[in-house]
Backbone bond lengths (Angstrom), bond angles and torsions (degrees), N, CA, C in turn:
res aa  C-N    CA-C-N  psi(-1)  N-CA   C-N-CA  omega(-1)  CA-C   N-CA-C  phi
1 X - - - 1.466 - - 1.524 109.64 -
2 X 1.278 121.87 143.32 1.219 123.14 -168.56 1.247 109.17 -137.77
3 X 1.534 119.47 137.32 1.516 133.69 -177.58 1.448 113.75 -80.77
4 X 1.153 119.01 136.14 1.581 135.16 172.66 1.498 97.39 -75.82
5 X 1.321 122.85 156.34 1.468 158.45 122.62 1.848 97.85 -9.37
6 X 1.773 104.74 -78.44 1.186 92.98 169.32 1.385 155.97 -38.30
7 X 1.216 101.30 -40.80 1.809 144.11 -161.85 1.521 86.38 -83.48
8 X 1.276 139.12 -29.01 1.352 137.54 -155.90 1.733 107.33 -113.88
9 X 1.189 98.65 -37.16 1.731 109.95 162.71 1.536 118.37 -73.97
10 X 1.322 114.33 -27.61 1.571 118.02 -178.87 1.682 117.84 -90.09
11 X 1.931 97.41 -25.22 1.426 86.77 174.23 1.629 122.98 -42.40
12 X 1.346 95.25 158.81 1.681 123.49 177.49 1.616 101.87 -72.41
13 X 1.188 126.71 170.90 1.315 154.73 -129.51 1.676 84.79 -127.50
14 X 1.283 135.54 100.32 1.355 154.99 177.14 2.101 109.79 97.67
15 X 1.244 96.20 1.70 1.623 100.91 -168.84 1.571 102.61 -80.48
16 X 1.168 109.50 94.27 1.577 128.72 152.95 1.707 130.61 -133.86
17 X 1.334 94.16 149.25 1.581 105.39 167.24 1.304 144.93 -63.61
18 X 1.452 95.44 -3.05 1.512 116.03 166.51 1.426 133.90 -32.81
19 X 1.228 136.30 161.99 1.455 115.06 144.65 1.280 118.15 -142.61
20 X 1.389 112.89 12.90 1.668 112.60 173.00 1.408 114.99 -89.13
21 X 1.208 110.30 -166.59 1.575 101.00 -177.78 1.308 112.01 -87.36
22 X 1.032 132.58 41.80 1.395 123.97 172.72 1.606 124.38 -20.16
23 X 0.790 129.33 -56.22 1.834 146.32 173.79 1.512 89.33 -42.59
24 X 1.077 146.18 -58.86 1.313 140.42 -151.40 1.613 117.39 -50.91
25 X 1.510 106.48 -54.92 1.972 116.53 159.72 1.443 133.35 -46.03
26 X 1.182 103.44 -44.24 1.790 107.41 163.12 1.359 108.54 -61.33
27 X 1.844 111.59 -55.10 1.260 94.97 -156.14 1.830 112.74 -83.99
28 X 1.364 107.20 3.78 1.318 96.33 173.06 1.178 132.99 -106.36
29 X 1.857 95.37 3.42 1.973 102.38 163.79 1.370 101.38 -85.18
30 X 1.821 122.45 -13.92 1.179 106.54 -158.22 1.480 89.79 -82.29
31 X 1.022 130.05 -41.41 1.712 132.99 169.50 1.557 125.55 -40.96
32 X 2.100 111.11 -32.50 0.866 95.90 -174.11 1.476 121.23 -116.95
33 X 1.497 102.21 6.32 1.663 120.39 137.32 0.967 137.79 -71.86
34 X 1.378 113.65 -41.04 1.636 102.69 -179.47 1.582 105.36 -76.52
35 X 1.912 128.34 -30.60 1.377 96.38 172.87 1.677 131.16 -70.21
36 X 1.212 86.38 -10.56 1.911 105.40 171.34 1.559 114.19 -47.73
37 X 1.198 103.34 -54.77 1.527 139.94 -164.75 1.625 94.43 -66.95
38 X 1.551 123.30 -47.63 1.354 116.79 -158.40 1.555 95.17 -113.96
39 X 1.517 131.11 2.54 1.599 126.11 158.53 1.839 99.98 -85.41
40 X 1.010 112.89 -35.38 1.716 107.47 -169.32 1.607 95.36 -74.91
41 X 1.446 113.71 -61.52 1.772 98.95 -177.22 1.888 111.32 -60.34
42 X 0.860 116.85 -12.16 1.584 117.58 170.00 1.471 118.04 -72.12
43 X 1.335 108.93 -54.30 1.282 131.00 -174.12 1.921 111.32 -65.69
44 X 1.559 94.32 -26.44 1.530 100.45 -174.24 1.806 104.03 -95.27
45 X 1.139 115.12 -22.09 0.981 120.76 170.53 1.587 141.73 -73.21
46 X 1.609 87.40 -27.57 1.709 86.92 178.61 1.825 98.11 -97.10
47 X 1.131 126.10 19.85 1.427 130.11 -176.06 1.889 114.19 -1.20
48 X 1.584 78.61 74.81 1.549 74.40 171.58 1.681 93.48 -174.37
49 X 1.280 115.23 168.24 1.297 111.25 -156.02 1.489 144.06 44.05
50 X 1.172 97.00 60.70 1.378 101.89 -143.94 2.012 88.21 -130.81
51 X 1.122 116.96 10.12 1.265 106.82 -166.17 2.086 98.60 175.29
52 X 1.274 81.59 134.46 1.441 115.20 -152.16 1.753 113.18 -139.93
53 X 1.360 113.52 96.56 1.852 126.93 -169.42 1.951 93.80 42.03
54 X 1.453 89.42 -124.41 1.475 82.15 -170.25 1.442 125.19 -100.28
55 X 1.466 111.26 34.45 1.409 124.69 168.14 1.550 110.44 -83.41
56 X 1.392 146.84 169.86 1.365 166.44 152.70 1.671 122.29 -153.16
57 X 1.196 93.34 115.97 1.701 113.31 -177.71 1.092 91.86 -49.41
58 X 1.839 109.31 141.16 1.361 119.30 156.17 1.738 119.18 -63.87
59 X 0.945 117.58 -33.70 1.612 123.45 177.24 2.183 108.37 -52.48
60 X 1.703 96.62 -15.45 1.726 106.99 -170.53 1.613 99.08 -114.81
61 X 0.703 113.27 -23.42 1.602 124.60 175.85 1.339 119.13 -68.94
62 X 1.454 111.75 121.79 1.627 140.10 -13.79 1.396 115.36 -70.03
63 X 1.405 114.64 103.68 1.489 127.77 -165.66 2.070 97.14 -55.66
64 X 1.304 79.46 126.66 1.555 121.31 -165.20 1.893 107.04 -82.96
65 X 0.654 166.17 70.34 1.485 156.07 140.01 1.377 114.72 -49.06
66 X 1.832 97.68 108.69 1.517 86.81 169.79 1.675 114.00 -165.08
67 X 1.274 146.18 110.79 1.230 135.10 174.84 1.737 144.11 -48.26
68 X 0.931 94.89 -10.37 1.510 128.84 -162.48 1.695 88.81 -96.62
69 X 0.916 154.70 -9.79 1.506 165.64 -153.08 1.883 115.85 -135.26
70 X 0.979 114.40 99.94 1.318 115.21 -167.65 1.621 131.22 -61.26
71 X 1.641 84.85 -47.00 1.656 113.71 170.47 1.600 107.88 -86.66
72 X 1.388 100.71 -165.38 1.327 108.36 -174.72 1.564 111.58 -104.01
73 X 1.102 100.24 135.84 1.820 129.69 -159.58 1.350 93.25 -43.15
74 X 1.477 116.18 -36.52 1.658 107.39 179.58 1.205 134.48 -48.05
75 X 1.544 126.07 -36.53 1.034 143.92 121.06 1.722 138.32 0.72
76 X 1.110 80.47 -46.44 1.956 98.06 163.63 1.386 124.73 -107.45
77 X 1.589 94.21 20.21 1.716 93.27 178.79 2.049 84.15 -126.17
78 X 1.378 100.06 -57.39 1.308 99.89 -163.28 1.748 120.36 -44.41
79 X 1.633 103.61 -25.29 1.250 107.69 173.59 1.726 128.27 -38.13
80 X 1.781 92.23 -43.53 1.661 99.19 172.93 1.013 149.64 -41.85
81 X 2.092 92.53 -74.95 1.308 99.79 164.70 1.595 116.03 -70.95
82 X 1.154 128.38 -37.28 1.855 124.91 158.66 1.611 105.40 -8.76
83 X 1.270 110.07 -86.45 1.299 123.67 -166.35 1.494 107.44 -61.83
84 X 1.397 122.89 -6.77 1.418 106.92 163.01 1.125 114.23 -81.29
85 X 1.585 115.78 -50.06 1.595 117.83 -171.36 1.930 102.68 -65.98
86 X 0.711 114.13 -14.41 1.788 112.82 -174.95 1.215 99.20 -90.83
87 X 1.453 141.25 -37.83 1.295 126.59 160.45 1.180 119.58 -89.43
88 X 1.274 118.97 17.72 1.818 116.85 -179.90 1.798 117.59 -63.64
89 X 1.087 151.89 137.53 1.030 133.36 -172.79 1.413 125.78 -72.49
90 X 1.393 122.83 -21.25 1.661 113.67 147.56 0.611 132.43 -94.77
91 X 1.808 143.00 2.49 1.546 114.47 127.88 1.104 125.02 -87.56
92 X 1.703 127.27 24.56 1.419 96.48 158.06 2.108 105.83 -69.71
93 X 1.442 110.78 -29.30 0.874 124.35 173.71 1.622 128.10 -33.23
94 X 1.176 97.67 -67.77 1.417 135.11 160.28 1.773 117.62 -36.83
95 X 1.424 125.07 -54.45 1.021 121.60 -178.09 1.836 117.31 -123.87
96 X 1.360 100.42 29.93 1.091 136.14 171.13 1.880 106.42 -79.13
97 X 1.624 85.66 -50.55 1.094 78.45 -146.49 1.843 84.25 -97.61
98 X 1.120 125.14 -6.33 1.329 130.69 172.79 0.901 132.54 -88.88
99 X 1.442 119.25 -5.39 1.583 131.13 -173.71 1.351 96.70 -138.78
100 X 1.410 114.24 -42.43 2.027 107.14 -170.56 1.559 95.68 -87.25
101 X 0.945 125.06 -21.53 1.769 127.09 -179.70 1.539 90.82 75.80
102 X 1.375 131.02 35.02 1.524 123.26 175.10 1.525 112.40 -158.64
103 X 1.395 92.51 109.86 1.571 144.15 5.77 1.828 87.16 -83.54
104 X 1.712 92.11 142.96 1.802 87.61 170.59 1.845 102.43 -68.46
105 X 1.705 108.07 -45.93 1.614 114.73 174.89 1.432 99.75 -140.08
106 X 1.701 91.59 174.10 1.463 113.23 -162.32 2.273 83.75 -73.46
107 X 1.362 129.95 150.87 1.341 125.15 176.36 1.355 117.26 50.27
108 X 1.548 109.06 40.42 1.439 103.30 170.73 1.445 103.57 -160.58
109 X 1.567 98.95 126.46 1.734 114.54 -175.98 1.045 111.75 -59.98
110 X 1.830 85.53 138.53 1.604 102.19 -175.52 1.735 114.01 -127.16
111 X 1.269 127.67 -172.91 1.369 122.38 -110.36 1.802 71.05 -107.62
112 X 1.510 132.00 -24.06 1.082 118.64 -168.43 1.759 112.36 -124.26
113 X 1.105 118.19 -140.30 1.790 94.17 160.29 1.585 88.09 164.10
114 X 1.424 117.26 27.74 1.731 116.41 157.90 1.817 95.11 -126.68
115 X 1.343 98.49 131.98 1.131 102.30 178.41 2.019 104.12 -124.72
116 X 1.680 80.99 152.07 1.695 84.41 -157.32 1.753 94.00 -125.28
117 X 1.209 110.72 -8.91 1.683 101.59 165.96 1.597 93.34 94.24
118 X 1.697 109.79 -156.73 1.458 96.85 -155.67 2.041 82.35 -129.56
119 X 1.384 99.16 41.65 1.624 121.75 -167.18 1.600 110.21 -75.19
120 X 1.277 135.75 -25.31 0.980 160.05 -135.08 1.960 124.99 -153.56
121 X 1.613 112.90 99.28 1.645 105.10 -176.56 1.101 120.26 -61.26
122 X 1.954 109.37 137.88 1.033 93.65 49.19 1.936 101.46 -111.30
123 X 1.206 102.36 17.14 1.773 102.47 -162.51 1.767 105.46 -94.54
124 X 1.598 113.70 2.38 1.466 99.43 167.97 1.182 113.89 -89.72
125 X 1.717 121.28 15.00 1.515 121.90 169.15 1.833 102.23 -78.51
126 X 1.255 115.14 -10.55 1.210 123.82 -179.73 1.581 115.05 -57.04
127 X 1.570 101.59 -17.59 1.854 118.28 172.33 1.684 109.09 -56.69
128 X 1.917 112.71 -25.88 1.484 93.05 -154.79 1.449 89.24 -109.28
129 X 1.234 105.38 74.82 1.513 113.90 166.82 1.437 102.63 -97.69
130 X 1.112 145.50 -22.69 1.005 128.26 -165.31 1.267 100.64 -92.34
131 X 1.586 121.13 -41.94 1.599 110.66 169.67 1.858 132.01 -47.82
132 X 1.610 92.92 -35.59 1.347 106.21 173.78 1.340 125.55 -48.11
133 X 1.558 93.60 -50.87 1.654 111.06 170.67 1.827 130.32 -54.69
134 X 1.754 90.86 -35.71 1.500 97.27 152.63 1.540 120.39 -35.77
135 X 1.550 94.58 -70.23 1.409 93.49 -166.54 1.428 120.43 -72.86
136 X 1.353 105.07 -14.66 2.184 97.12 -175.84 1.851 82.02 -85.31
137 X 1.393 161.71 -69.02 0.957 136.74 -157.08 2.066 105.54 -36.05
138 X 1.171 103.20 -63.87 1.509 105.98 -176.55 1.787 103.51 -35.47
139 X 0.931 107.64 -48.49 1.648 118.13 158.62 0.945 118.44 2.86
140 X 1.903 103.45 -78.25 0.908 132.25 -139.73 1.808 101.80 -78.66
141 X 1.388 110.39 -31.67 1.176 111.73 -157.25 1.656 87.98 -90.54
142 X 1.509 125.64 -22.35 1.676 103.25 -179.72 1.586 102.03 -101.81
143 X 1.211 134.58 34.22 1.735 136.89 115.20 1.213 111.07 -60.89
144 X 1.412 119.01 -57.49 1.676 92.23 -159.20 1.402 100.26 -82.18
145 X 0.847 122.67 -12.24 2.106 116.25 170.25 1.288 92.11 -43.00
146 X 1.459 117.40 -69.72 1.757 140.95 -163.30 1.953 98.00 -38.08
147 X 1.488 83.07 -58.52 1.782 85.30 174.91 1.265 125.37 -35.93
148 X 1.652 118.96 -53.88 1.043 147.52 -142.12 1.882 91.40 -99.60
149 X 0.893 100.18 -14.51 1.586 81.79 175.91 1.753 96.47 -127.46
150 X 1.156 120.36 2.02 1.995 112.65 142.26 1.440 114.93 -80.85
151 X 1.774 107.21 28.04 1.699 103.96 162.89 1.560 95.90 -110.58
152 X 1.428 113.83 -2.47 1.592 103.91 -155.97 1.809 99.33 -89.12
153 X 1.020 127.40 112.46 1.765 92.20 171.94 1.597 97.63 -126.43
154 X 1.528 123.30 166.65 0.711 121.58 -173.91 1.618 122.76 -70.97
155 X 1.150 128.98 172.15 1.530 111.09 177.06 1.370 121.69 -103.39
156 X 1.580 100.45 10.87 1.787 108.63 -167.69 1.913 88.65 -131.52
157 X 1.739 111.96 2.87 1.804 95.27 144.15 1.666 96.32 108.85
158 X 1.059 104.58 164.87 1.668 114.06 179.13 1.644 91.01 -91.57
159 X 1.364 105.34 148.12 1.617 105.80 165.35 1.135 115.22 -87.28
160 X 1.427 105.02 -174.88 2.016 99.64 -164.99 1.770 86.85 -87.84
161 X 1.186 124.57 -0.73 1.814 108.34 177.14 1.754 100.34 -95.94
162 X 1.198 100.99 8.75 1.900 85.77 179.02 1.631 106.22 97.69
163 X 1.560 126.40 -15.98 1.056 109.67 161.96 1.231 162.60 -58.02
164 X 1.186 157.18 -164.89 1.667 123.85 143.33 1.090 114.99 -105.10
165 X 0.988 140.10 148.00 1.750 148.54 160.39 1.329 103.63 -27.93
166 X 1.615 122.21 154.53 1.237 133.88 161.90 1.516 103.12 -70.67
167 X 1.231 116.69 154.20 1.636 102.88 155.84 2.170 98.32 122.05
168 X 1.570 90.40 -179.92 1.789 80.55 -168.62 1.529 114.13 -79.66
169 X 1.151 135.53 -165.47 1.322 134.57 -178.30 1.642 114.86 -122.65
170 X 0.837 103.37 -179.34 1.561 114.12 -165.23 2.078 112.16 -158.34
171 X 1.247 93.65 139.40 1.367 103.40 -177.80 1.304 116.66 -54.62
172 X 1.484 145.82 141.43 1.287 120.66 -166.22 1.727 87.45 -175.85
173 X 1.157 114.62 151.59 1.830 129.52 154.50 1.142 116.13 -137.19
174 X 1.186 103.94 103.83 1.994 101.02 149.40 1.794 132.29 -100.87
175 X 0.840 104.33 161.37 1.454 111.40 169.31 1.464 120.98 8.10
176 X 1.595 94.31 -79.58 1.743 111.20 161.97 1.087 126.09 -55.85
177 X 1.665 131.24 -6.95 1.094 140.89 157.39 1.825 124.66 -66.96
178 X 1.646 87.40 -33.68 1.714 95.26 171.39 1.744 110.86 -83.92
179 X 1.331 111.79 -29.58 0.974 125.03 176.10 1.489 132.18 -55.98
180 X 1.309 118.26 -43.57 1.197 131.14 146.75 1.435 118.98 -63.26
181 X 1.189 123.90 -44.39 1.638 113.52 -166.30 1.455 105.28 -82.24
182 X 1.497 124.76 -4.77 1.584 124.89 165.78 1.395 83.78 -81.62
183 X 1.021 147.50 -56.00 1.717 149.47 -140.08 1.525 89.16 -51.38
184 X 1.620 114.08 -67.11 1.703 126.40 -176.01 1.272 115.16 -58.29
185 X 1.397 106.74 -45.94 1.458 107.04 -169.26 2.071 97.51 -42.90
186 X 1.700 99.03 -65.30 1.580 90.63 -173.36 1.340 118.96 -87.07
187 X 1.515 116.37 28.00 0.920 115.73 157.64 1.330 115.31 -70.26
188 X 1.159 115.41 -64.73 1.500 145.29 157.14 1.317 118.54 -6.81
189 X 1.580 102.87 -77.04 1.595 110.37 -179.54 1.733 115.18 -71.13
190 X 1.907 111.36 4.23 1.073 87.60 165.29 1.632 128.88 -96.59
191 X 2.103 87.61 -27.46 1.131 87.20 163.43 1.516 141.93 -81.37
192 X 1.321 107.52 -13.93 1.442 117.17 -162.73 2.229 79.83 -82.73
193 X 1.199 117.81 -22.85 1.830 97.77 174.42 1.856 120.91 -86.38
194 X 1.708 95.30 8.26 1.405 92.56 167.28 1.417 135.26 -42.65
195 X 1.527 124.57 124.70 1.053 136.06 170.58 1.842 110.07 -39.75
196 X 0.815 125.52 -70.38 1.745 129.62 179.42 1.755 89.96 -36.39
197 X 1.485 105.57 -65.16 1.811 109.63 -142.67 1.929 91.12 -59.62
198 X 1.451 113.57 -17.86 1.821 105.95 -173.71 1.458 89.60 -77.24
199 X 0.767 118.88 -52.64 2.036 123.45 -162.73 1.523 101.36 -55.17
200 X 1.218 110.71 -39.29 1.549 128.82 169.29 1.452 118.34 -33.35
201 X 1.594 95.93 -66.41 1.568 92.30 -153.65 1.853 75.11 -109.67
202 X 1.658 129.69 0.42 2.036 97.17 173.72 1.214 96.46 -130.27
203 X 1.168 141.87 -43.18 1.422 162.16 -66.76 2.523 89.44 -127.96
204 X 1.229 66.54 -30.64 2.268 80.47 176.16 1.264 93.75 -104.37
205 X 1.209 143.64 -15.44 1.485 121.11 170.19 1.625 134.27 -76.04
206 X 0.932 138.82 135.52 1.541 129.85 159.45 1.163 126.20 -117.51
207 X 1.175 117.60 23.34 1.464 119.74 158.13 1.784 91.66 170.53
208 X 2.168 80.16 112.09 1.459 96.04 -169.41 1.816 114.29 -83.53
209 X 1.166 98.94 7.87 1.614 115.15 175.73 1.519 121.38 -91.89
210 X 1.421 101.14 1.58 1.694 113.47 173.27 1.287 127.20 -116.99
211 X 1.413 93.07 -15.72 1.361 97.99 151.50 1.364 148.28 -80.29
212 X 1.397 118.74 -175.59 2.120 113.80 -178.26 1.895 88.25 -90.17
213 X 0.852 92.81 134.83 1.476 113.36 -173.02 1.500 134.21 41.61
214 X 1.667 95.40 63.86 1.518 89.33 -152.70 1.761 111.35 -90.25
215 X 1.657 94.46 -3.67 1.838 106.38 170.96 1.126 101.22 -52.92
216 X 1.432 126.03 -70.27 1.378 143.30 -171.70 2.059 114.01 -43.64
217 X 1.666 65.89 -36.21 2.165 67.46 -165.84 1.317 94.48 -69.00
218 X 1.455 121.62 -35.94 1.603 120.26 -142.48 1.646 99.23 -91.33
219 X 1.266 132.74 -23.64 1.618 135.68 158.18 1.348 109.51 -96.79
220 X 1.151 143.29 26.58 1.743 134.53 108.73 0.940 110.36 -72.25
221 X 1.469 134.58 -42.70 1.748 125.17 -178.25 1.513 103.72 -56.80
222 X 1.006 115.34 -25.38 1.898 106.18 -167.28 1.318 86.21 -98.88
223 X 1.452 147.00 -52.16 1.593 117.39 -172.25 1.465 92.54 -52.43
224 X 1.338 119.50 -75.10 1.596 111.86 -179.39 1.151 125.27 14.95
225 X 1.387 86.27 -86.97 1.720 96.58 -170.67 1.994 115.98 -83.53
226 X 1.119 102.72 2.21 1.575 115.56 174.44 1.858 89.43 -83.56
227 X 0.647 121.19 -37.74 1.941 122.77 179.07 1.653 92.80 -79.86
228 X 1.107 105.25 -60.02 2.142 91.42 -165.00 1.688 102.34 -57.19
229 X 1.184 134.68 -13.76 1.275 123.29 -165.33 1.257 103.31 -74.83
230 X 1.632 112.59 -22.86 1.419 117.62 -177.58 1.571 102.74 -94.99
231 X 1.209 134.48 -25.42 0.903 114.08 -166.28 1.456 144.37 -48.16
232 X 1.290 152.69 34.59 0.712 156.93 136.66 1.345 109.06 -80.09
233 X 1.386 125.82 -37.89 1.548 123.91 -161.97 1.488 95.84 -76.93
234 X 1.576 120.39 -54.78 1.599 126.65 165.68 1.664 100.55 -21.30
235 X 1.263 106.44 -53.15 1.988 105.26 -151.42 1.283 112.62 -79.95
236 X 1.700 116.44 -16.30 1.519 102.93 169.34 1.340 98.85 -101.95
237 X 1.341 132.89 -38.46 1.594 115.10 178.08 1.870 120.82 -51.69
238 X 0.998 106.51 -32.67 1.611 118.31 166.18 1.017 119.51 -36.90
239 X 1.686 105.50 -65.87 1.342 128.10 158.08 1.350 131.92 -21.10
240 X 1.390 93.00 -68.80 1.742 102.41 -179.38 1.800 113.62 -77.39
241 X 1.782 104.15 -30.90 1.782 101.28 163.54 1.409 106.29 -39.22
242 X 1.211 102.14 -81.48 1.631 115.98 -167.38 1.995 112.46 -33.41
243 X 1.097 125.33 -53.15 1.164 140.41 -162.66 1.677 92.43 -69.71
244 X 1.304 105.28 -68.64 1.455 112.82 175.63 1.650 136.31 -56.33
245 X 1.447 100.17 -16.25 1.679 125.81 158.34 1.370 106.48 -69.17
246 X 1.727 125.85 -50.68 1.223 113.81 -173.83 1.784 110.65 -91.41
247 X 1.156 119.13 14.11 1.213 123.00 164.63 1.558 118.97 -94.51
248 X 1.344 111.63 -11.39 1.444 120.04 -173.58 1.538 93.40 -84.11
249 X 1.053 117.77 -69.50 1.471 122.70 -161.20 1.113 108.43 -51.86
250 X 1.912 109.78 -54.78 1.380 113.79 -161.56 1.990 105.80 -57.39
251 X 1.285 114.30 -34.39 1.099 136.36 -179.61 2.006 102.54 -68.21
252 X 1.325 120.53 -30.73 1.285 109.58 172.29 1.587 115.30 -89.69
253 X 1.151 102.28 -24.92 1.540 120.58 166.95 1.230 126.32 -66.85
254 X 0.936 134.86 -10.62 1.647 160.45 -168.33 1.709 122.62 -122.32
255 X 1.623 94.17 -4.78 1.478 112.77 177.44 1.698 116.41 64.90
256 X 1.602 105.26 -3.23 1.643 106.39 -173.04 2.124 101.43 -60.85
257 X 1.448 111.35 -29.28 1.592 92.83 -159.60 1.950 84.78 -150.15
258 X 1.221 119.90 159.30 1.589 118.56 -149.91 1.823 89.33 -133.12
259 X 1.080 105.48 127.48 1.301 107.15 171.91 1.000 124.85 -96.71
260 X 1.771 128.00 151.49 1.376 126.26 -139.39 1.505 106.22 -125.53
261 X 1.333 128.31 121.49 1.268 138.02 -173.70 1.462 76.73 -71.98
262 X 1.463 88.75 139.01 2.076 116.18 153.14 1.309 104.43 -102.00
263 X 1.444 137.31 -42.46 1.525 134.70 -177.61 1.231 103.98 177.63
C-alpha cells in the first residue's frame, strides 16, 4: 500500500508510521531547556551569590555596577549570549521542534502544514545571528580574563563571608579554577564552531589561494569547521558548563560546599 503526497500533507498532528520512540528527543530538549531557561532567569534574578573570593559566575560576568538599572545587572549581560544561543542554527532546530512541535520529528504529523520560513516577526530577527555571535565571541575573551584572575588569590585567604583579604596576591588554583576554565574551554569550541563565524572567515571564498591572506584564512576555515562538525555536542555541553559553573560558586558562596585549594 502506498501513501499519496496528499495522505502525507493531511496527516494528523503525531500520525506516523514509526515505531521507535520518536517523542523521546523533543521532549527531552524540551525538559532540558526550559529548566535552563527557568535556573538562569532565577539565578539572574535573585542577584546575589553569585561570586565567591576570586571566582565570578558567568551568568554576572562582566560584573556590572550600576544605579540607573532597576533589576539585576544579570539581565544586561545575559541578553547576549541568550540571543546567540536562540538564534544559533541548531537550536533554532532543536527547540523548534520541541516547543513549536514543527516539525515535532522527521515523518511525523504536525500541528500545521503551510510553511512560511523564518520570513515574517517575530522569527526574521533570527537574521541577526551573525551579529549575536559578535558579541558572545567578545564573551569569550571576558571569561578567560575571569579565569585568569581565579589564579589570583589573596595571600592573607578568602574570608569566612566569601571575600578576599586585603593585601597582595599570589598564584594559586582551586577547584573553581578548573571549573571555570572547562566552562570556556566549551564555551569556546562552541562558539568559535559557529555556523555564521565559518561562512565568515571561508564560506565567500572560492579559491582561498587568490586571496590577501588566504594561508591564514584557509587553516581557520579547517579549525572552523573541525569545531562545527561537533557542534551540536559543543552546544549542549556549554550548556550544562555554564549552568554548572554558576552552581559551583553560588553553592560556595552560600557556604553549602567549600572549595579546595590544589596550590
Amino acid at each position: 500500500m502506498t501513501t499519496s503526497v496528499r495522505d502525507l500533507q493531511e496527516r494528523s498532528f503525531g500520525a506516523t508510521l514509526r515505531r521507535d520512540a520518536w517523542w523521546i528527543a523533543p521532549a527531552l530538549t524540551a525538559l532540558v531547556l526550559g529548566s535552563f531557561g527557568v535556573y538562569a532567569t532565577w539565578a539572574a534574578w535573585v542577584n546575589r551569590y553569585y561570586e565567591w573570593g576570586p571566582y565570578l559566575s558567568p551568568f554576572y560576568s562582566p560584573l556590572i555596577q550600576t544605579t540607573w538599572w532597576p533589576l539585576s545587572p544579570a539581565f544586561l549581560i545575559l541578553i547576549f549570549p541568550g540571543a546567540f544561543r536562540a538564534t544559533c542554527y541548531y537550536y533554532r532546530k532543536a527547540y523548534y521542534r520541541a516547543f513549536f512541535l514543527d516539525p515535532v520529528a522527521c515523518a511525523v504529523g504536525e500541528p500545521r502544514h503551510r510553511y512560511k520560513g523564518e520570513t515574517k516577526f517575530p522569527f526574521i530577527v533570527q537574521n541577526l545571528h551573525r551579529y549575536a555571535m559578535y558579541a558572545a565571541v567578545v564573551f569569550i575573551f571576558i571569561l578567560s580574563y575571569d579565569v585568569l584572575l581565579a589564579t589570583r588569590w589573596p595571600v592573607g585567604g578568602v574570608l569566612a563571608d566569601g571575600t578576599m583579604a586585603a593585601g597582595p596576591r599570589e598564584f594559586g588554583v582551586g577547584v573553581g579554577t578548573l571549573v571555570m576554565l572547562i566552562n570556556v574551554i566549551l564555551l569556546a569550541c562552541y562558539t568559535f564552531g559557529c555556523h555564521s563565524l565559518r561562512h565568515l572567515i571561508g564560506g565567500n571564498v572560492d579559491c582561498f589561494s587568490c586571496v590577501r591572506g588566504g594561508r591564514a584564512r584557509f587553516e581557520t576555515w579547517r579549525g572552523v569547521s573541525a569545531l562545527n562538525r561537533h557542534h551540536m555536542l559543543f552546544a549542549w555541553c556549554s550548556l550544562f558548563s555554564v549552568a554548572l559553573t554558576d552552581v559551583y560558586i553560588r553553592l560556595c558562596a552560600m557556604g553549602v560546599i567549600h572549595d579546595v585549594r590544589l596550590f
